[in-house]
BADRENNU-124879 format. One line per 3 residues: for each residue z negated, x negated, y negated of N, C-alpha, C, O. Coordinates in steps of 0.1 Angstrom, whole numbers. Each point is the difference from the previous one (the first is absolute). Layout:
<recs>
Z X Y Z X Y Z X Y Z X Y ~ ... .
</recs>
This chain:
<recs>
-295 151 490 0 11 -9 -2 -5 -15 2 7 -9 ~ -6 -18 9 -9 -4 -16 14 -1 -5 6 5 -10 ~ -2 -19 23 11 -8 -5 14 6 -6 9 -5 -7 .
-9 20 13 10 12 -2 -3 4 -16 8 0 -10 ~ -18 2 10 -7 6 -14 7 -9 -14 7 4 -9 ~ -15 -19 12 4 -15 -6 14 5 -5 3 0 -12 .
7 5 24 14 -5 -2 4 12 -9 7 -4 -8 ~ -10 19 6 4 11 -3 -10 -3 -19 5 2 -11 ~ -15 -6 13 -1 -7 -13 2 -8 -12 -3 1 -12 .
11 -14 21 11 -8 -2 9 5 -9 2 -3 -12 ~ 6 14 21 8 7 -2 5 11 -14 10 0 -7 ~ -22 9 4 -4 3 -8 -5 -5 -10 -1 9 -9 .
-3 -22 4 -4 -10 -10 14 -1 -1 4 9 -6 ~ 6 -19 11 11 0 -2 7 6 -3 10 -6 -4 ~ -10 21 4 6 12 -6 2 -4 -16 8 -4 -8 .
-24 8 9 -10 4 -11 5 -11 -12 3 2 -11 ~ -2 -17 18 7 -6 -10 12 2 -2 1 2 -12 ~ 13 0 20 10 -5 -5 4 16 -4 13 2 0 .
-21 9 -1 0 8 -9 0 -2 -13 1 10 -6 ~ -2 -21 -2 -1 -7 -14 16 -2 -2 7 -2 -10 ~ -3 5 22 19 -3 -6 10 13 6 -4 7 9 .
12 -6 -14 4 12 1 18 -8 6 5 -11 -2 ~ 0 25 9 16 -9 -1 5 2 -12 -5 6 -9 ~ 17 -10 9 10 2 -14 13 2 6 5 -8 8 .
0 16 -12 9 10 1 18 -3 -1 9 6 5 ~ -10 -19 -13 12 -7 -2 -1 -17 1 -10 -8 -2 ~ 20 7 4 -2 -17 8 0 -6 -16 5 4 -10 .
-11 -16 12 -2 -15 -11 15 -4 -10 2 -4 -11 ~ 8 9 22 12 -5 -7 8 8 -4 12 -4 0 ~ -16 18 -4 6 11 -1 1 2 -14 -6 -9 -6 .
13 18 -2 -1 6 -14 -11 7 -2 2 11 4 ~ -18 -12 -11 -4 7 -2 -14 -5 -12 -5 -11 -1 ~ 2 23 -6 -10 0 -9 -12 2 5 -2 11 6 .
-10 -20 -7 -14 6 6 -9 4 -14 -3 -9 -7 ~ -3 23 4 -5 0 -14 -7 14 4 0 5 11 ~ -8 0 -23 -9 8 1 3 10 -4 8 1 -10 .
-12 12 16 9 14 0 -8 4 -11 -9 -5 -6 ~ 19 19 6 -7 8 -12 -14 5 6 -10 3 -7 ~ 11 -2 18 -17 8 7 -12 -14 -1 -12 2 2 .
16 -13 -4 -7 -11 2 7 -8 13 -1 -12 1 ~ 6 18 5 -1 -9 13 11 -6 5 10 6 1 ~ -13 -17 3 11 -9 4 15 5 5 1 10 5 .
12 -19 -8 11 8 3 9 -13 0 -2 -11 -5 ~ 11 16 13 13 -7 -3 18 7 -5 8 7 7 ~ -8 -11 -17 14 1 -5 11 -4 9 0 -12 2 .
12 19 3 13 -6 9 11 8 -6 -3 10 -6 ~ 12 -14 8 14 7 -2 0 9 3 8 8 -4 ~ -18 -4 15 4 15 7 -10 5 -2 4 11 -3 .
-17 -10 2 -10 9 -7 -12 -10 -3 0 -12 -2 ~ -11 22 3 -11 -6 -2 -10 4 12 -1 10 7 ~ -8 -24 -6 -9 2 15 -12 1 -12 0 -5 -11 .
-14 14 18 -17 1 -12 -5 2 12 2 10 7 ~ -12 -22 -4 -10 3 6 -11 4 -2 -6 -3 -11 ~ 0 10 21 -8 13 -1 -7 1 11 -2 10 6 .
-6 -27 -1 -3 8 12 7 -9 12 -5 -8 8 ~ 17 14 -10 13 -4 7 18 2 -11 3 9 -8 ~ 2 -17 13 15 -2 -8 3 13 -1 -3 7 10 .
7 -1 -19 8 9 -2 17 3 -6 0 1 -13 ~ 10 0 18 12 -1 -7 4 8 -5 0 10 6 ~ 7 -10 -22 7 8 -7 17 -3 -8 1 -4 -12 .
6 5 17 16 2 -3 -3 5 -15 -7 9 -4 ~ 19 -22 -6 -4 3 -9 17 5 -10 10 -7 2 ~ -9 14 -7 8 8 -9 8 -16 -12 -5 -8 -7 .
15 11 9 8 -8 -17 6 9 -2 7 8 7 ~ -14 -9 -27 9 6 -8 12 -5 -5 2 -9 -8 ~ 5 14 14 16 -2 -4 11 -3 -11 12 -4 -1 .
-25 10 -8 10 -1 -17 -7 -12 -3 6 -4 -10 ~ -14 -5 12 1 -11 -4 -4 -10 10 -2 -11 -6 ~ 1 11 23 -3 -11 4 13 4 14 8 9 1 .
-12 -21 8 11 1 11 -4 -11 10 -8 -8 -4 ~ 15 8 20 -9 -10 4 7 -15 -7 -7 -10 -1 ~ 18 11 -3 7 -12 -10 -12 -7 -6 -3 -12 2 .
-7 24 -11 -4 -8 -10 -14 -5 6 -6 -8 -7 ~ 1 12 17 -16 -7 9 11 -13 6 -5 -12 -1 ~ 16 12 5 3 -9 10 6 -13 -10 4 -11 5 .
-6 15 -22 4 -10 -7 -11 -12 -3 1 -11 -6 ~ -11 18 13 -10 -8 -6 -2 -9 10 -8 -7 -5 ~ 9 4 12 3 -9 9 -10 -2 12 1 2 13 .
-11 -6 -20 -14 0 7 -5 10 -4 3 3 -11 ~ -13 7 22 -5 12 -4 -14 -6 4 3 -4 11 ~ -16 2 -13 -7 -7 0 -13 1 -13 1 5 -12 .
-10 -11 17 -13 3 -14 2 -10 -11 -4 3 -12 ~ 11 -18 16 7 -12 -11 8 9 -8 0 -1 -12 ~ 9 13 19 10 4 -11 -1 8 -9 2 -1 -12 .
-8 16 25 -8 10 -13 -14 -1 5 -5 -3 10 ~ 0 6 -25 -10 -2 -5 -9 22 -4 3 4 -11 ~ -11 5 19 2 10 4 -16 2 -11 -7 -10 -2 .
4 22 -4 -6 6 -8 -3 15 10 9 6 7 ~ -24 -2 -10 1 15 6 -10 11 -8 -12 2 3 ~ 20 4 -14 -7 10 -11 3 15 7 11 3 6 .
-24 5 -8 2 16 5 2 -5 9 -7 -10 4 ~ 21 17 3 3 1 12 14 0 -2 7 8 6 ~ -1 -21 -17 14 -5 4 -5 -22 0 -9 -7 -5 .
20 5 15 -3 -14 -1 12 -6 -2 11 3 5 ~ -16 -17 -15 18 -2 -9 -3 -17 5 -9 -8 0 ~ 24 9 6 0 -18 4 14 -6 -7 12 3 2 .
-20 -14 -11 2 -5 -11 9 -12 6 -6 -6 8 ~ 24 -2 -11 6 -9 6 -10 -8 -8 -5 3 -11 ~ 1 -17 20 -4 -8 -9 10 -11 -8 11 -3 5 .
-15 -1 -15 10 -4 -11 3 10 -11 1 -3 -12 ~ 0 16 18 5 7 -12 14 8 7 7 -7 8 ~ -4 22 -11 12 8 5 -5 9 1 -5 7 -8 .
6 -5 26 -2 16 5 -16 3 -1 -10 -7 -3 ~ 11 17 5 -13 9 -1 2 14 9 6 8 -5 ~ -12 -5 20 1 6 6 -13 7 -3 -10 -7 -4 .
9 20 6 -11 10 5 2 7 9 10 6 3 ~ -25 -6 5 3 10 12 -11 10 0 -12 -3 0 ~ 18 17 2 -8 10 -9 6 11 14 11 4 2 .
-28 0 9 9 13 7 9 -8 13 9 6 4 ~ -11 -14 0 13 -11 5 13 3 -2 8 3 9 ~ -7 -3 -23 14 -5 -5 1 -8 -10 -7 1 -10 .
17 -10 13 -2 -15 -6 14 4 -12 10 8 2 ~ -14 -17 -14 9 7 -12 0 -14 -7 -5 -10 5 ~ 13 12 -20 1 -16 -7 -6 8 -17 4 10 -6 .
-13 -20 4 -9 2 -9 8 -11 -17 -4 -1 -12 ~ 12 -5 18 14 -6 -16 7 3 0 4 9 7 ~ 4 -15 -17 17 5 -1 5 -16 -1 10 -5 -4 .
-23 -3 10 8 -21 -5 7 -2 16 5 7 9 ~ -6 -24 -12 3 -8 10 -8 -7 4 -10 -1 -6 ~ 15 -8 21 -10 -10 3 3 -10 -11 11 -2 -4 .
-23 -4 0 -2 -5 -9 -5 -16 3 6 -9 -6 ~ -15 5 13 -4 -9 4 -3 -8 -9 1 -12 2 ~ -7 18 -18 -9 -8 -10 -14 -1 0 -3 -10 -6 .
-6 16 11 -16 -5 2 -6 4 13 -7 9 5 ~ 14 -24 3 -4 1 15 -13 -3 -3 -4 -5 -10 ~ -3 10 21 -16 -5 1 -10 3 -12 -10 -7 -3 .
15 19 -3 -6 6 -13 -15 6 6 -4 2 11 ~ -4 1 -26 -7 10 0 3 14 2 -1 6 -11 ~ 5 1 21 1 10 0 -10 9 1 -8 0 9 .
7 13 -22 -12 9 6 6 14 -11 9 -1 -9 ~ -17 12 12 5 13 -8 -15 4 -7 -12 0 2 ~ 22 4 -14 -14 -3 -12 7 17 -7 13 1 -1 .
-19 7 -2 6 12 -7 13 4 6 10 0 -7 ~ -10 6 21 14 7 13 14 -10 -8 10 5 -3 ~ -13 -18 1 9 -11 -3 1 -11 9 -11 -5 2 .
20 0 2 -6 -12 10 8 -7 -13 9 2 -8 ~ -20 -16 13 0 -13 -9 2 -14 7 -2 -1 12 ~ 8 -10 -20 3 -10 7 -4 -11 -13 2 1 -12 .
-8 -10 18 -8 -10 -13 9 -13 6 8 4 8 ~ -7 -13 -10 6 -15 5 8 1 9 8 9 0 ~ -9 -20 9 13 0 7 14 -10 -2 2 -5 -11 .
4 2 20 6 -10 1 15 6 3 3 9 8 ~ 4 -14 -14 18 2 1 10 -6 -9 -2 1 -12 ~ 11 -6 17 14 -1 -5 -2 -17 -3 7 -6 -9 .
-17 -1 15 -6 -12 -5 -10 -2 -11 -1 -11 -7 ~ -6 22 6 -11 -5 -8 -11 9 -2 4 12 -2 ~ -18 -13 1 -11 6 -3 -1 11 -10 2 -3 -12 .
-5 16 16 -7 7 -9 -13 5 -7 -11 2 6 ~ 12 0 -18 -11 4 -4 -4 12 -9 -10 2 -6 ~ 23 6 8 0 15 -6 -1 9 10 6 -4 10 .
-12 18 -10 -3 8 6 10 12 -2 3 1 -12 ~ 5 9 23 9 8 -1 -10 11 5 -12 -1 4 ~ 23 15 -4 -5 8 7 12 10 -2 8 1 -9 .
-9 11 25 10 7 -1 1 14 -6 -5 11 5 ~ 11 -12 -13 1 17 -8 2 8 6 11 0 6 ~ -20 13 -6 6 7 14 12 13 -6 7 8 6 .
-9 -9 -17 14 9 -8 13 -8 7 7 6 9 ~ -6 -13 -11 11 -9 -7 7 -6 17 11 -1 4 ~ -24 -1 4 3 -10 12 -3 -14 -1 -5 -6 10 .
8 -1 -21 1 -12 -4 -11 -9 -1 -11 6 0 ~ 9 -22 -2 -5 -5 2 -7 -6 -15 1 -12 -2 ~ -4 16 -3 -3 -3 -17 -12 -14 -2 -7 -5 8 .
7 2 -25 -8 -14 3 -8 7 -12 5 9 -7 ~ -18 -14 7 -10 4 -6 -5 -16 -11 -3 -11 4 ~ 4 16 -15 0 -8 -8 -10 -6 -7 -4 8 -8 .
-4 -20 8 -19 1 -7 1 -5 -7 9 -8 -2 ~ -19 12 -6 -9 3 -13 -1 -10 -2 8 -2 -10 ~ -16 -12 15 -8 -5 0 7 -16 -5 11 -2 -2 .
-21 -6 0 8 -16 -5 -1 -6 14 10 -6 4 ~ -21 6 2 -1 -10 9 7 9 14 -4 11 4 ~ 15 -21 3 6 2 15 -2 -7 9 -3 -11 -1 .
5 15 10 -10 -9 14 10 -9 5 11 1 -6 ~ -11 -9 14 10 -10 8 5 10 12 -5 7 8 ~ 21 -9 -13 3 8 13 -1 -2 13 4 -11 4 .
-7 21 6 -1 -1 13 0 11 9 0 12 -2 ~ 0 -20 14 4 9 12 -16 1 14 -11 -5 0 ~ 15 11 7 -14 1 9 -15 -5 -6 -7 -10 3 .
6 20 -11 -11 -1 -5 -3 12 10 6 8 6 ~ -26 -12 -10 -14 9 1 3 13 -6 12 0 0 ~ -16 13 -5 -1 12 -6 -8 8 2 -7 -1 10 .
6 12 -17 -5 14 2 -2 7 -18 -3 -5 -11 ~ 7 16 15 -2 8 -9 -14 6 2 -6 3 11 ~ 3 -2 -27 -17 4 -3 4 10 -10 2 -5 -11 .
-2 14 12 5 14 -16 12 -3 -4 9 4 6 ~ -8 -11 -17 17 0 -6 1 -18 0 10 -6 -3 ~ -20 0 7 0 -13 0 7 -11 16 -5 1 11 .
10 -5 -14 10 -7 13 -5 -15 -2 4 -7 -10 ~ -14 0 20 -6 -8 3 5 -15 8 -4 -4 10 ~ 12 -1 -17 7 -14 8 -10 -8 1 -9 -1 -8 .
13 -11 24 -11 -10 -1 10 -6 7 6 6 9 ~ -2 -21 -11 3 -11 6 16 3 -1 5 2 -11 ~ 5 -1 27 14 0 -2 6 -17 -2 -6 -10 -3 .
16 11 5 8 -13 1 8 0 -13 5 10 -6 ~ -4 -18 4 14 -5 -13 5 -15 -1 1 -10 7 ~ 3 14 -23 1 -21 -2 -5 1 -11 -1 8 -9 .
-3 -24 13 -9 -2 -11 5 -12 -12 3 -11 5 ~ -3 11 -21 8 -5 -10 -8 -11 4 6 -11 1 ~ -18 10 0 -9 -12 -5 5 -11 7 4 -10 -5 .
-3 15 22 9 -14 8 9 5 5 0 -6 12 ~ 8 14 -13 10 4 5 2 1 11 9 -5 7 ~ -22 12 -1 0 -1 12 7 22 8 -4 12 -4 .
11 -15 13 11 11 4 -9 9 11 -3 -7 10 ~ -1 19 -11 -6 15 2 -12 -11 8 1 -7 10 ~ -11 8 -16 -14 -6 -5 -5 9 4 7 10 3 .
-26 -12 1 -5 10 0 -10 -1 -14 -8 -9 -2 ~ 11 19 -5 -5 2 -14 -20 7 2 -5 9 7 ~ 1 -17 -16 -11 5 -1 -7 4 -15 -9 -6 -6 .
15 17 3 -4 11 -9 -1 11 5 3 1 12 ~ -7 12 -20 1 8 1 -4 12 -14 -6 -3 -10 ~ 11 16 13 -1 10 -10 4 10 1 6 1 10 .
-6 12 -18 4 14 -2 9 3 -8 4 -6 -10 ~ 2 18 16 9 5 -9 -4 15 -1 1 8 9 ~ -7 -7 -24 2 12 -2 11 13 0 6 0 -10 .
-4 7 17 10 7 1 2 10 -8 10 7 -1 ~ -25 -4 -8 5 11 -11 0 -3 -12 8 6 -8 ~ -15 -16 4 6 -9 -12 12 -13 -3 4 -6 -10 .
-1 5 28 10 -10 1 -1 -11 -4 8 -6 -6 ~ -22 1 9 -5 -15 -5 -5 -10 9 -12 3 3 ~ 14 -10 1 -5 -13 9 -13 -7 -8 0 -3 -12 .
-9 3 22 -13 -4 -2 -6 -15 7 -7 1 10 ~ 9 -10 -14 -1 -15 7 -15 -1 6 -11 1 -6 ~ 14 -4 14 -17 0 7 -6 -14 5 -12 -2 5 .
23 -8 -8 -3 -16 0 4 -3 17 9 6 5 ~ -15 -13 0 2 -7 11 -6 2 11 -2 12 1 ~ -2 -18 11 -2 12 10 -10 -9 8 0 -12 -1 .
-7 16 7 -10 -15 7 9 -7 11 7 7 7 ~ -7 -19 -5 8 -4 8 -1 -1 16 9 -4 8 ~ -26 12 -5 -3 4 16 6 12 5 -2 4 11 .
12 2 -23 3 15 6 9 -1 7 9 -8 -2 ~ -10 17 18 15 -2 9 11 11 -8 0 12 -4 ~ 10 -23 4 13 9 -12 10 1 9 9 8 -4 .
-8 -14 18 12 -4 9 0 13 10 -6 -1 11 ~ 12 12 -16 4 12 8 15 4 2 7 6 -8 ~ -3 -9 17 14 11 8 8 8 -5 11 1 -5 .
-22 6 8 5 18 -5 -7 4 -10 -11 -6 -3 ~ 16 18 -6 -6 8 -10 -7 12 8 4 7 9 ~ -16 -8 -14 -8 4 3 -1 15 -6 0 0 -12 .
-1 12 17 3 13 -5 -16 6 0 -5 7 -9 ~ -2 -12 20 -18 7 3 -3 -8 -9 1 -12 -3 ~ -9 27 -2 -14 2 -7 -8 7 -1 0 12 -1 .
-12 -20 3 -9 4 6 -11 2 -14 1 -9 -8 ~ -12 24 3 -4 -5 -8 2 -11 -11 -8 -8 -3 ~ 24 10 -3 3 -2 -11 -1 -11 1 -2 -7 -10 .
5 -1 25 2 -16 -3 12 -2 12 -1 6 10 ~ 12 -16 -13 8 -3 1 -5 -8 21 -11 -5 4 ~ 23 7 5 -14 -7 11 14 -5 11 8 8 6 .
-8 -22 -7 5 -5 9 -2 -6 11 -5 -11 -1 ~ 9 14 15 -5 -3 15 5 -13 5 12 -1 4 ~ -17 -4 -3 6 -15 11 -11 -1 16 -11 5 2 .
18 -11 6 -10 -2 10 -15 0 5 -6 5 9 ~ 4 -12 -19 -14 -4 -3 -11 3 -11 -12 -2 -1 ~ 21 9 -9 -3 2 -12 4 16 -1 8 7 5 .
-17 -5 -14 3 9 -11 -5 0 -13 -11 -2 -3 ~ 24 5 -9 0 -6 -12 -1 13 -10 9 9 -1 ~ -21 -9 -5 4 14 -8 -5 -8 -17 -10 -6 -4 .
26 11 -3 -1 0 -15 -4 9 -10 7 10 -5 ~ -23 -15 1 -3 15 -7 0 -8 -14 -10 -6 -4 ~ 22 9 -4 7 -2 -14 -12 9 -12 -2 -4 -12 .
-2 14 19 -9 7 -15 -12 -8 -3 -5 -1 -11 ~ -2 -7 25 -6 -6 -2 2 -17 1 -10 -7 2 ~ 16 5 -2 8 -16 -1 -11 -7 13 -10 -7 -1 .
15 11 10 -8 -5 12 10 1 11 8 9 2 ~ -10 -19 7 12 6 12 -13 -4 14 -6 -11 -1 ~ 3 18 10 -9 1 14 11 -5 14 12 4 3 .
-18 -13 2 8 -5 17 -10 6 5 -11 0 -4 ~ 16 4 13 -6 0 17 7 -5 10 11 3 5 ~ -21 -13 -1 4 -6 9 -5 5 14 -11 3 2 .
21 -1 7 2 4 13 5 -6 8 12 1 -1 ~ -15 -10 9 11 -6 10 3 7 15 -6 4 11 ~ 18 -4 -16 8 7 11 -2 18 4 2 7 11 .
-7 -3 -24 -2 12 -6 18 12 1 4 11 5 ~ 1 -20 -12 16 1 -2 11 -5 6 11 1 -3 ~ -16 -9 16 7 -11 2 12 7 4 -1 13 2 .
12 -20 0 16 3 -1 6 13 -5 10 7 4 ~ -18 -5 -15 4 7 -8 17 -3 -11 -2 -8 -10 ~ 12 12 11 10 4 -6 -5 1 -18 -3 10 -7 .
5 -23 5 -2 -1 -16 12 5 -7 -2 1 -12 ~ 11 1 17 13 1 -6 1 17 -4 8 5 -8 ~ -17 4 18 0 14 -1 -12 5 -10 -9 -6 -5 .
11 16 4 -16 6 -10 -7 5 9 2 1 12 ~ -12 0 -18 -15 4 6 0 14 -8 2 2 -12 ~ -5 9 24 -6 13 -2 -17 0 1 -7 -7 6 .
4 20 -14 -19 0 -2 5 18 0 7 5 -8 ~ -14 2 22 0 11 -1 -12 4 6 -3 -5 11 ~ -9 16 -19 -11 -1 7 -8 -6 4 -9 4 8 .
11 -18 -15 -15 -7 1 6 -6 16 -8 0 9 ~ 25 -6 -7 -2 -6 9 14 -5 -5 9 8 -5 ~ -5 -24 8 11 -11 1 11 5 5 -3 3 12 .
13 0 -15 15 -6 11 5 -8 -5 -1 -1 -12 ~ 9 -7 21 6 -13 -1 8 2 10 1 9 8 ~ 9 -23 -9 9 -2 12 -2 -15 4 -1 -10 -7 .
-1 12 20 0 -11 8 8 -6 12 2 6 11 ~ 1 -22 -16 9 -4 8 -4 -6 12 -7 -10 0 ~ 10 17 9 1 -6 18 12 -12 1 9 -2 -8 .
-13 -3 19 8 -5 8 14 1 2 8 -10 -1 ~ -6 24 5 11 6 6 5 15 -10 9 7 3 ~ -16 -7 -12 -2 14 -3 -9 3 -17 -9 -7 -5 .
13 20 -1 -15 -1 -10 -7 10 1 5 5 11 ~ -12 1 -14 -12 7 1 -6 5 -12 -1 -7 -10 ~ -5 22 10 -9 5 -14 -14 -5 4 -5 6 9 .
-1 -14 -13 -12 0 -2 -12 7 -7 3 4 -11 ~ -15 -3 14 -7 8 -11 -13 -9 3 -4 -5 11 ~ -4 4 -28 -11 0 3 -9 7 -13 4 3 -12 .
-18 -2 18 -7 10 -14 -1 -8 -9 -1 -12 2 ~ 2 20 -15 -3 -12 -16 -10 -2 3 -2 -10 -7 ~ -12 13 15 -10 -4 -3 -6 -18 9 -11 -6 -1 .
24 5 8 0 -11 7 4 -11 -6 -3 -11 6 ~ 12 11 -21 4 -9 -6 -13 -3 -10 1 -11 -5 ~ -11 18 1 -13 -2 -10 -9 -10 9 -9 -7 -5 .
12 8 19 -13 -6 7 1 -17 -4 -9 -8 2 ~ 22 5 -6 2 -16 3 -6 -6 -11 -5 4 -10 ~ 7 -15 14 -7 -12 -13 2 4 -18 7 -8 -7 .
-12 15 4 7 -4 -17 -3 -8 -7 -10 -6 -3 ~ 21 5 -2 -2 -17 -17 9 13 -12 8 9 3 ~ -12 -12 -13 2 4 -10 1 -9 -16 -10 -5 -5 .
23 6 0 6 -7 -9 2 5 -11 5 11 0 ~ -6 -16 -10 6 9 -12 12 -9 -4 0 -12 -1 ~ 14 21 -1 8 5 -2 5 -12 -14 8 -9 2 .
-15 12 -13 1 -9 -14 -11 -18 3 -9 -4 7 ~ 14 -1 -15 -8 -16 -2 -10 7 -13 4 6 -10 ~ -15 -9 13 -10 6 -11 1 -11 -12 0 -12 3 .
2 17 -17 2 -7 -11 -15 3 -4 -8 9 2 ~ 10 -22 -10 -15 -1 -7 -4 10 -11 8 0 -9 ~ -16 6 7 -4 9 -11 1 -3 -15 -3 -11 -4 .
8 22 -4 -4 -9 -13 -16 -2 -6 -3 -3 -11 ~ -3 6 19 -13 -3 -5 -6 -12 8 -8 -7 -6 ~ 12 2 21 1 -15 3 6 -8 -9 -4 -12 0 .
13 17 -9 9 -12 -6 -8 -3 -18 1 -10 -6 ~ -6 18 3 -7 1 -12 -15 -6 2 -5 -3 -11 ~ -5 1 23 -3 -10 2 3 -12 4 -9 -8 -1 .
18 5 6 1 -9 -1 6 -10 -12 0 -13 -1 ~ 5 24 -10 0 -10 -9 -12 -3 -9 -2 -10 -7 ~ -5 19 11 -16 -2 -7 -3 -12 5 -1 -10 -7 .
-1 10 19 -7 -18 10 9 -12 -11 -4 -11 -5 ~ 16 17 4 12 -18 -3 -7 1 -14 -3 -11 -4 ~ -1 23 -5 -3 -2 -14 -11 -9 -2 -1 -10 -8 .
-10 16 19 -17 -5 0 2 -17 4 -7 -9 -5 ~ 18 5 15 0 -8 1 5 -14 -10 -5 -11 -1 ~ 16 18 -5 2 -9 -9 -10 2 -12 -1 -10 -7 .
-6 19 3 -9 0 -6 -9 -14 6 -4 -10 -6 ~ 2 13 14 -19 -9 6 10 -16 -2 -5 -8 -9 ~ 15 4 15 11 -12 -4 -5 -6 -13 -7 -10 -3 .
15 21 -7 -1 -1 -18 -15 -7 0 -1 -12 1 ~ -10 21 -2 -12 0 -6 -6 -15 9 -8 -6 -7 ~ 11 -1 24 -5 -9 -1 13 -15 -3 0 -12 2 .
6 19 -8 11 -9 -7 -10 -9 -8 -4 -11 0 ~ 3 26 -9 -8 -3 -14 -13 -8 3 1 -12 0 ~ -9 16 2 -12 -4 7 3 -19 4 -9 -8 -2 .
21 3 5 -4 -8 4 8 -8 -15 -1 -11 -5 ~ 4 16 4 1 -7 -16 -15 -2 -6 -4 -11 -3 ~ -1 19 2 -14 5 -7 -5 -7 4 -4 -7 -9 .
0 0 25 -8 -9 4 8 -13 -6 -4 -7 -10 ~ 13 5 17 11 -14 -10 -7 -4 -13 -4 -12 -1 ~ 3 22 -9 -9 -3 -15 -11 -2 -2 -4 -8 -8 .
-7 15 20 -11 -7 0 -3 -12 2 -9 -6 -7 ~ 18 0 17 -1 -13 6 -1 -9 -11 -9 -9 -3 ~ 24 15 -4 3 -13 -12 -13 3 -9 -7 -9 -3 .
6 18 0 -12 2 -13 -14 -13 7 -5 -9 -7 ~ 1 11 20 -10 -7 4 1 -12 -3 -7 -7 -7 ~ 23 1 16 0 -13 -9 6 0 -12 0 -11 -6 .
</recs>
């Protein structure tokens, strides 16, 4: 009887765990978008509708509008995937962005529609993309053979993809897969690859960082960056959490809090493990989804945010601390006092020198 008990407990523990993963609805090598619904909650994008779970999968057949999209133009993109678009979710429409630059899809109601009047464009792969005033924006980025460092965005009169012009004297090194987040009208870069003049060395990983003002249109240099920061991420990161930027790896969790020039790890081992870095991470309710790769198969995973706070923290700031001007103004006091006390026993031994001779 016990031993019966033992086994039906077994049983139920085992439940209980691999309740932490959910199935997934469409196979690993299929066409599809994994991103965060307008309700909050996890979803996947396909040619043929949209799945939101809720609990459990739910499927919805989804509508094209006709006067500007067709299956031609999803099927031009080649890869349908989270590398390609890049997905935003305001109110209750969600716009997925080609990455590089072009199309602009919204899906509003499940009916999927085209948000330009451009082309594929394939000028700022691996940009900052984010939506700042019902505009989406694109900062850096990489195309046509060479690094960007001007910021576009698309006109929603017009369709078009326009360039925003700054104020300012000082411009940043251009680049691609950089760090970000928007904080009010301010657009927050850190790190990103380029080349670099000094040794000509070819898509580098750059260690500066800085802002761009978006309503005065001015770049704000923020110097250099500490050199223990992890800069080496995958994917663009879309979660934010409390106004800080937060990237997942296995073992880690990386959250960039730019207002306060501080970036927090937590460390977790095997917290995350085979976690799909290549997908985004959903935060709905004070609990994780992810995708995770099996064996044979992938899987939704979940775990509570409050399980990622439990792990080891270290905490870094963001900038290399420069010395104060009031460190630097003593210390020219010390070099003054010093060559002072030098001078006076200069003198002094002159003074003794004269005595000497006077004695004899």
């Amino acid at each position: 009887m016990v031993k019966h008990i033992k086994i039906i407990f077994l049983v139920i523990l085992s439940h209980n765990l691999n309740s932490q993963e959910v199935f997934f609805p469409v196979d690993s090598n299929s066409q599809h978008v994994f991103f965060k619904g307008h309700n909050g909650n996890p979803s996947i994008f396909t040619l043929k509708g949209v799945y939101t779970y809720s609990g459990k999968w739910k499927f919805h057949p989804i509508a094209l509008d006709s006067s500007k999209i067709n299956t031609q133009t999803l099927m031009s993109i080649q890869k349908f995937n989270n590398q390609t678009l890049i997905s935003f979710t305001k109110n209750k429409n969600t716009f997925f962005v080609l990455n590089g630059g072009g199309y602009v899809f919204k899906l509003s109601d499940n009916k999927l529609s085209r948000k330009d009047n451009s082309v594929l464009q394939k000028n700022q792969l691996n940009s900052a993309v984010f939506l700042h005033k019902n505009q989406i924006h694109m900062h850096g980025g990489y195309g046509f053979w060479s690094f960007k460092n001007y910021t576009t965005f698309l006109d929603n009169d017009t369709g078009q993809w326009e360039l925003i012009y700054p104020k300012s004297k000082f411009l940043p090194n251009a680049r691609w897969k950089m760090i970000s987040n928007l904080i009010g009208s301010k657009l927050f870069v850190l790190g990103g690859r380029g080349n670099l003049t000094e040794n000509h060395k070819k898509d580098a990983l750059l260690n500066s960082h800085y802002f761009f003002d978006l309503d005065k249109k001015e770049y704000v240099d923020l110097g250099q960056i500490n050199p223990n920061l992890p800069l080496k991420n995958n994917i663009q990161s879309s979660l934010i959490i409390k106004n800080k930027k937060v990237f997942f790896e296995p073992h880690r969790v990386v959250f960039f809090d730019f207002k306060n020039d501080t970036v927090q790890i937590y460390k977790n081992k095997n917290l995350f493990k085979d976690i799909d870095i290549n997908k985004p991470v959903v935060e709905f309710n004070d609990t994780i989804y992810y995708i995770k790769n099996k064996k044979d198969k992938i899987v939704l995973a979940k775990q509570s945010l409050e399980s990622v706070f439990k792990g080891e923290l270290t905490e870094l700031q963001i900038s290399i601390p420069t010395k104060s001007g009031f460190s630097n103004i003593i210390g020219m006091i010390l070099i003054i006092i010093f060559c002072w006390v030098a001078y006076k026993l200069f003198v002094f031994k002159d003074f003794l020198k004269g005595l000497v001779l006077y004695d004899e």
